[in-house]
ZAFIBA-770380 format. One line per 10 residues: for each residue x, y, z of N, C-alpha, C. Coordinates in nm, 3 decimals, decimal comma. Each point is the difference from the previous one (the first is absolute). Layout:
// residues N
X Y Z X Y Z X Y Z | ...;
// end
This chain:
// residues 159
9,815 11,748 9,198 -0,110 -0,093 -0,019 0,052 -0,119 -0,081 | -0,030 -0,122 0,048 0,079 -0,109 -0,059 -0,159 -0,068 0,000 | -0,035 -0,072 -0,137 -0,085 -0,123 -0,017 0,045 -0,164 0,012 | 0,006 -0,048 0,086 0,030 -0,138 0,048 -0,098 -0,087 -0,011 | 0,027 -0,134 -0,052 -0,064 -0,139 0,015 -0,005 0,005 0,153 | -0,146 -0,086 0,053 -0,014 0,010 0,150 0,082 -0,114 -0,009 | 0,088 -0,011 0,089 0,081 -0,105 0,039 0,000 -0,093 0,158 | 0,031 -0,079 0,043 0,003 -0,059 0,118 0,025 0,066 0,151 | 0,094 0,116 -0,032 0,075 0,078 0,123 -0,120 0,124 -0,008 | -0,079 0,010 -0,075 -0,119 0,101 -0,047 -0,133 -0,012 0,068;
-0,005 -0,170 0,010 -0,151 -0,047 0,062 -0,039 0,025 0,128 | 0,094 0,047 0,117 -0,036 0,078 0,110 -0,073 0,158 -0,045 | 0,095 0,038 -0,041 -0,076 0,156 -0,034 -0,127 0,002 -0,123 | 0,009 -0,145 -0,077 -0,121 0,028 -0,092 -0,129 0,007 0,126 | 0,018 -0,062 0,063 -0,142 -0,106 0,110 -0,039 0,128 0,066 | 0,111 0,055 0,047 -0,059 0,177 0,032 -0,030 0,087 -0,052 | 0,073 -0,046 -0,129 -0,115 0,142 -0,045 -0,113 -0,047 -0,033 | -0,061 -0,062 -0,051 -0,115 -0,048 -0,003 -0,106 0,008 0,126 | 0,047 -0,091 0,084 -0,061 0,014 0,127 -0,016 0,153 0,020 | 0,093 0,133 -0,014 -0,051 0,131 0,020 -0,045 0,065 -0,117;
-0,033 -0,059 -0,095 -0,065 0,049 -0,094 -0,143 -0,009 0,014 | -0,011 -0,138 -0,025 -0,097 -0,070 -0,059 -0,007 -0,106 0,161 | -0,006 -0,021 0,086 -0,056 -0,039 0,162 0,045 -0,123 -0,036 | 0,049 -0,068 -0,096 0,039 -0,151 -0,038 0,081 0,008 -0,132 | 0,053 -0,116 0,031 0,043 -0,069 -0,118 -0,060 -0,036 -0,113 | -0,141 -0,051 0,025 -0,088 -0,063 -0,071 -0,091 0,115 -0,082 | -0,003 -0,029 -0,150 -0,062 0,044 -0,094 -0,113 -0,029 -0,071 | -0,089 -0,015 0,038 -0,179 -0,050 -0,072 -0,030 0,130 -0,118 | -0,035 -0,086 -0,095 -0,051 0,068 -0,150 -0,023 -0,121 -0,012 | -0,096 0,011 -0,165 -0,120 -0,065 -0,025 0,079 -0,118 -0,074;
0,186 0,042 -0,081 0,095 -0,146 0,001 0,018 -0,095 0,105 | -0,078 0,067 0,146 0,079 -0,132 0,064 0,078 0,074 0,163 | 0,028 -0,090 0,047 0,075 0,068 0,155 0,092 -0,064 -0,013 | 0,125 0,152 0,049 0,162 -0,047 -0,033 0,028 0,095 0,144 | 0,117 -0,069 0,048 0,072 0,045 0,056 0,147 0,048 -0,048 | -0,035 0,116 -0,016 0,119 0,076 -0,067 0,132 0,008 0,026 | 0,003 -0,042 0,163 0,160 -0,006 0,012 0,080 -0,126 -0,026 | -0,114 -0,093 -0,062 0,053 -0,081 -0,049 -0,003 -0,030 -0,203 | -0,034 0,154 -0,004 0,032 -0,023 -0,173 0,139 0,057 -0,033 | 0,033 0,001 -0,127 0,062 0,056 -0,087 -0,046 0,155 -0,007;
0,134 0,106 -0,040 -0,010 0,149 -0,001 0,125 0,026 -0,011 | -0,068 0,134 0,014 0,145 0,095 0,017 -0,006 0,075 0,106 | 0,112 0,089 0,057 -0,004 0,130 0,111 0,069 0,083 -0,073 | -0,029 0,107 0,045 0,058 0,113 -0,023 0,077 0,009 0,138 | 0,092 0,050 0,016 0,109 0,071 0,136 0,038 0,123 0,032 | -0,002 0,069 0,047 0,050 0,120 0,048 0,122 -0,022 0,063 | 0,087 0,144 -0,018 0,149 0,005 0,046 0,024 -0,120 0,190 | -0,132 0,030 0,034 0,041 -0,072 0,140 -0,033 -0,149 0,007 | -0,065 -0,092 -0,126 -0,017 -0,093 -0,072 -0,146 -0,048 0,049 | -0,087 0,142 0,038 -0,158 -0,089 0,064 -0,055 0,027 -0,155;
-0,101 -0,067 0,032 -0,100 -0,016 -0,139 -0,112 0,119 -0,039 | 0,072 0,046 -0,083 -0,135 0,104 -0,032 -0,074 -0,016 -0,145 | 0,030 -0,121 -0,003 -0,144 -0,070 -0,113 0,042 -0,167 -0,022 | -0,112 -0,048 -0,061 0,036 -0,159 -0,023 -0,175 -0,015 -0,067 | 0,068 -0,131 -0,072 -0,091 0,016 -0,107 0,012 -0,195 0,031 | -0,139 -0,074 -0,029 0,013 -0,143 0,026 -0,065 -0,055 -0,138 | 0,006 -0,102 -0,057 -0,077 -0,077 -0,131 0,018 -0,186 0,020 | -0,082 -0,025 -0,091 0,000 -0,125 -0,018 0,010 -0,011 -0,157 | 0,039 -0,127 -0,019 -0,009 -0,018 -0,185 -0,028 -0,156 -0,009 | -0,138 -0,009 -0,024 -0,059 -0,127 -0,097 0,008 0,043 -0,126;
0,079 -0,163 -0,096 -0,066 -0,015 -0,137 0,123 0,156 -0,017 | -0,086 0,056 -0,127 0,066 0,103 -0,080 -0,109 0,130 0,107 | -0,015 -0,019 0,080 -0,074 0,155 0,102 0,089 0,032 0,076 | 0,024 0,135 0,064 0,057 0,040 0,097 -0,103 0,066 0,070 | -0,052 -0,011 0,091 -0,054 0,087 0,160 0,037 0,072 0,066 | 0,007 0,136 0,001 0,043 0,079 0,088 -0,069 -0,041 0,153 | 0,040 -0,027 0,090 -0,088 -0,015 0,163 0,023 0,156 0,063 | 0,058 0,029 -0,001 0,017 0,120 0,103 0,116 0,095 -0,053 | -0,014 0,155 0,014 0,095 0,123 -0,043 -0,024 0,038 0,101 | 0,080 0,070 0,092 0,005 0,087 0,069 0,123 0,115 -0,006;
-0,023 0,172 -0,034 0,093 0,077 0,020 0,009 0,068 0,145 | 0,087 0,023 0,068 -0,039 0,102 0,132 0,054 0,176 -0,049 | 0,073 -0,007 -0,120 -0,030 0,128 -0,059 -0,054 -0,029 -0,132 | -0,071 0,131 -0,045 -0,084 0,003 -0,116 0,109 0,099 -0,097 | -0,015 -0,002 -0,100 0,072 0,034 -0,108 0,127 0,009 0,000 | 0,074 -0,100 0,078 0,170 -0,010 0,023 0,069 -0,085 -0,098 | -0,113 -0,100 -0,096 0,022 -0,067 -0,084 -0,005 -0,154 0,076 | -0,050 -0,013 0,097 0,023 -0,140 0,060 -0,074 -0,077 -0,057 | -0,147 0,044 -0,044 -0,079 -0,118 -0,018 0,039 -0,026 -0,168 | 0,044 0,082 -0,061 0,021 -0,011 -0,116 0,099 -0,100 -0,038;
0,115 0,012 0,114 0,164 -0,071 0,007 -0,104 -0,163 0,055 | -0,130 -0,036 0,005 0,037 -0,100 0,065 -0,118 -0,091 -0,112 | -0,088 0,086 -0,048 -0,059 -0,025 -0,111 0,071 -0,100 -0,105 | 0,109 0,123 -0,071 0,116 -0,041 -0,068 0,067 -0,116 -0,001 | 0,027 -0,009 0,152 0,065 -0,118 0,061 -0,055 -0,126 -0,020 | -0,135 0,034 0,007 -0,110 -0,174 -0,031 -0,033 -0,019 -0,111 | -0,008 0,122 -0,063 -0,017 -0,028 -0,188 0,132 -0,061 -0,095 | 0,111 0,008 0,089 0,114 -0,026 -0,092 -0,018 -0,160 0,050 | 0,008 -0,086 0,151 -0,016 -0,041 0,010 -0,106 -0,113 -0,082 | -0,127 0,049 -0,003 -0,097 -0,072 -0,057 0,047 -0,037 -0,217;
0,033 0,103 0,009 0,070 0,045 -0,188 0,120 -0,157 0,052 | 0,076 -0,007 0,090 0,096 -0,116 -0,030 -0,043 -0,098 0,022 | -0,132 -0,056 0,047 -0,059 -0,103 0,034 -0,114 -0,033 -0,099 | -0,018 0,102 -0,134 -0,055 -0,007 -0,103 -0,159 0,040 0,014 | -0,068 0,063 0,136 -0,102 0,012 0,012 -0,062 0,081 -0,118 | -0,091 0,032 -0,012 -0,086 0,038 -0,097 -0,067 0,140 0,057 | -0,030 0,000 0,146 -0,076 0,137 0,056 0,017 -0,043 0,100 | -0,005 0,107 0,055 0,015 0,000 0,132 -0,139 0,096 0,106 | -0,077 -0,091 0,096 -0,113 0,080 0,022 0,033 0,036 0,204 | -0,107 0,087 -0,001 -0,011 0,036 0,120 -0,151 0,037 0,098;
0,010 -0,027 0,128 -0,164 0,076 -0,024 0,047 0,101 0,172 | -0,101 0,115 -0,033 -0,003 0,124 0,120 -0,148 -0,034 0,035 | -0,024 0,121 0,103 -0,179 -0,030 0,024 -0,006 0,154 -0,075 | -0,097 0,015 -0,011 -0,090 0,131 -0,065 0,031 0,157 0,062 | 0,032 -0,078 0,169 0,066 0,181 0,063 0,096 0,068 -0,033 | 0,096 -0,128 -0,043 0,168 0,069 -0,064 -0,014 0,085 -0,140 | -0,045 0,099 0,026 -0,020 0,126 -0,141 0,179 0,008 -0,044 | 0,076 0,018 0,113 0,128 0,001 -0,030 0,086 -0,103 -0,078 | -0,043 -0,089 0,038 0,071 -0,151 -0,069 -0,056 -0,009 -0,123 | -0,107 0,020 0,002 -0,070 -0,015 -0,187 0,046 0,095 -0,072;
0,036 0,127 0,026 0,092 0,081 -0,053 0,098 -0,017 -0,051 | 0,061 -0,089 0,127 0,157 -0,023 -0,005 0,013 -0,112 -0,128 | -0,074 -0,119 0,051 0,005 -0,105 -0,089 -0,109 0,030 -0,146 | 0,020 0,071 -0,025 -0,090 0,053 -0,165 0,088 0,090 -0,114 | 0,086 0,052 0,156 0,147 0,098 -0,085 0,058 -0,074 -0,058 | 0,046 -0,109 0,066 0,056 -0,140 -0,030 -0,016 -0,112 -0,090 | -0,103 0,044 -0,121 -0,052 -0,092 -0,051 -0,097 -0,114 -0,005 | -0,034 -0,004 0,162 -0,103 -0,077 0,037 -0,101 0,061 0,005 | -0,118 -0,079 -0,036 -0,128 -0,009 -0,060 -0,117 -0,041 0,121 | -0,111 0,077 -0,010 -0,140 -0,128 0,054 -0,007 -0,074 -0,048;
-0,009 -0,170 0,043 -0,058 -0,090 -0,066 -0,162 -0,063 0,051 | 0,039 -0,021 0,111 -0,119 -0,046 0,096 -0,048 0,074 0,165 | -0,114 0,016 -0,018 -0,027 0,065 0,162 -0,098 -0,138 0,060 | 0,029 -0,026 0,150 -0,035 -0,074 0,059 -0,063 0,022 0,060 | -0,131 0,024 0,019 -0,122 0,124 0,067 -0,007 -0,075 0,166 | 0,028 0,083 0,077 -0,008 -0,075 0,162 0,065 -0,114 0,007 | 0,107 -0,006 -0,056 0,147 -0,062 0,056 0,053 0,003 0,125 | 0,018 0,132 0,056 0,039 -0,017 0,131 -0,099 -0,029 0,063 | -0,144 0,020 0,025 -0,070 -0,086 0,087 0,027 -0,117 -0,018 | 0,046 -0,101 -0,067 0,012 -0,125 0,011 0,132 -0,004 0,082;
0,095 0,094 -0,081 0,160 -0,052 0,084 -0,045 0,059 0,164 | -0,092 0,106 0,051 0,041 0,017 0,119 -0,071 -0,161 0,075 | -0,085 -0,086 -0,026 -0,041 -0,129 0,052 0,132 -0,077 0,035 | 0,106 0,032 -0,080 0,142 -0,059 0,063 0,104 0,085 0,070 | -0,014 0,130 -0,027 0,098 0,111 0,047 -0,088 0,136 0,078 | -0,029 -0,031 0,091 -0,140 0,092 0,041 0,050 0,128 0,028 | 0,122 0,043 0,005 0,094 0,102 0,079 0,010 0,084 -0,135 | -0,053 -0,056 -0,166 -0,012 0,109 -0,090 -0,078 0,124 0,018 | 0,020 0,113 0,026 -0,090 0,087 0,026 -0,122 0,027 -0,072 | -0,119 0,045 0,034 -0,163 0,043 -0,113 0,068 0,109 -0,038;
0,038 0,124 0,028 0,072 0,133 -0,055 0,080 -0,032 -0,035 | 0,101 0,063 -0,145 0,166 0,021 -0,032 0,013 0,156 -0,057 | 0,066 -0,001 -0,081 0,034 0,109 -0,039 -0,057 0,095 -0,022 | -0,007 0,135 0,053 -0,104 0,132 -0,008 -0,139 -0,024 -0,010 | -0,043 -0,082 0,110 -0,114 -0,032 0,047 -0,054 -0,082 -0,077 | 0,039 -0,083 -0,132 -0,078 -0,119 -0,057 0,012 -0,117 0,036 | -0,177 -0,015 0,014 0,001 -0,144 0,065 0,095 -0,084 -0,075 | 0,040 -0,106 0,044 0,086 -0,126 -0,060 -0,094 -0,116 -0,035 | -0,016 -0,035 -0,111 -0,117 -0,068 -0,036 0,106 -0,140 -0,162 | 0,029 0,096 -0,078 -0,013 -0,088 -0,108 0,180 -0,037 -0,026;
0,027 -0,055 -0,049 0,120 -0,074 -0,074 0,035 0,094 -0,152 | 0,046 0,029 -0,022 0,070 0,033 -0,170 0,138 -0,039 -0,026 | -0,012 -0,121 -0,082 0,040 -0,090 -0,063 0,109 0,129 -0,110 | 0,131 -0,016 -0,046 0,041 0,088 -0,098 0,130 -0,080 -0,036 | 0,046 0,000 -0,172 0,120 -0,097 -0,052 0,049 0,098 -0,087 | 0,139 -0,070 -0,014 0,019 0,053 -0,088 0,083 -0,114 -0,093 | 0,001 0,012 -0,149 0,060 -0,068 -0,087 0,108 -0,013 0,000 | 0,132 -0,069 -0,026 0,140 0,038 -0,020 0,042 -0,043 -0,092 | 0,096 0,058 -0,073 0,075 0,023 -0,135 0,112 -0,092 0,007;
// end
């Protein structure tokens, strides 16, 4: 497992995974619509060099934004290796915190990102009804049958 800056020879295979992740490139939350294969991140690689995680951000001012984590294994340490990867980043660019937002179905990710030091800050009540008016292909169901409804906003401070 190697953590890599997404790089130029990378942006074919970022655009796919996305596209088979997530049906697009394009990312709607209540910051704004990004197209992710055109941000900043990291990948993770496997021995045959496909991507089995990548992590995307933006950084205004002293903020860092997480846009998108994705692991395709769970407890292998990927999302953690890529976490890491954007916090050291943001720490050399002098940010101050670094925030992120999930919707309300990911029980798993709020887990994940709470082990981690990150916090609730803000919930965005029927968030994704607004983002699906631009991205209609977001599903009403996600994870273990909860509707997909709200935004949760979560930061964390850095040292």
């Amino acid at each position: 497992m190697e953590t890599l800056p997404i790089a130029e020879k990378h942006k074919t295979k970022v655009t796919e995974f996305f596209k088979k992740q997530w049906g697009s490139t394009e990312m709607v939350i209540s910051s704004g619509v990004y197209d992710c294969s055109a941000l900043n991140g990291f990948i993770v690689v496997d021995h045959n060099d496909d991507i089995s995680g990548l992590i995307t951000y933006i950084m205004t001012n002293n903020e860092c934004e997480i846009i998108s984590l994705d692991s395709l294994e769970e407890n292998k340490g990927t999302g953690t290796s890529l976490i890491q990867a954007v916090e050291a980043v943001a720490r050399e660019n002098q940010c101050t915190y670094i925030k992120l937002v999930t919707t309300n179905d990911k029980l798993a990710a709020l887990k994940f990102y709470q082990k981690r030091g990150y916090v609730l800050s803000t919930i965005h009540r029927n968030a994704v009804e607004e983002a699906r008016h631009l991205k209609p292909e977001i599903p009403l169901i996600g994870n273990d049958g909860i509707p997909i409804r709200d935004e949760i906003e979560l930061e964390k401070v850095l040292n």
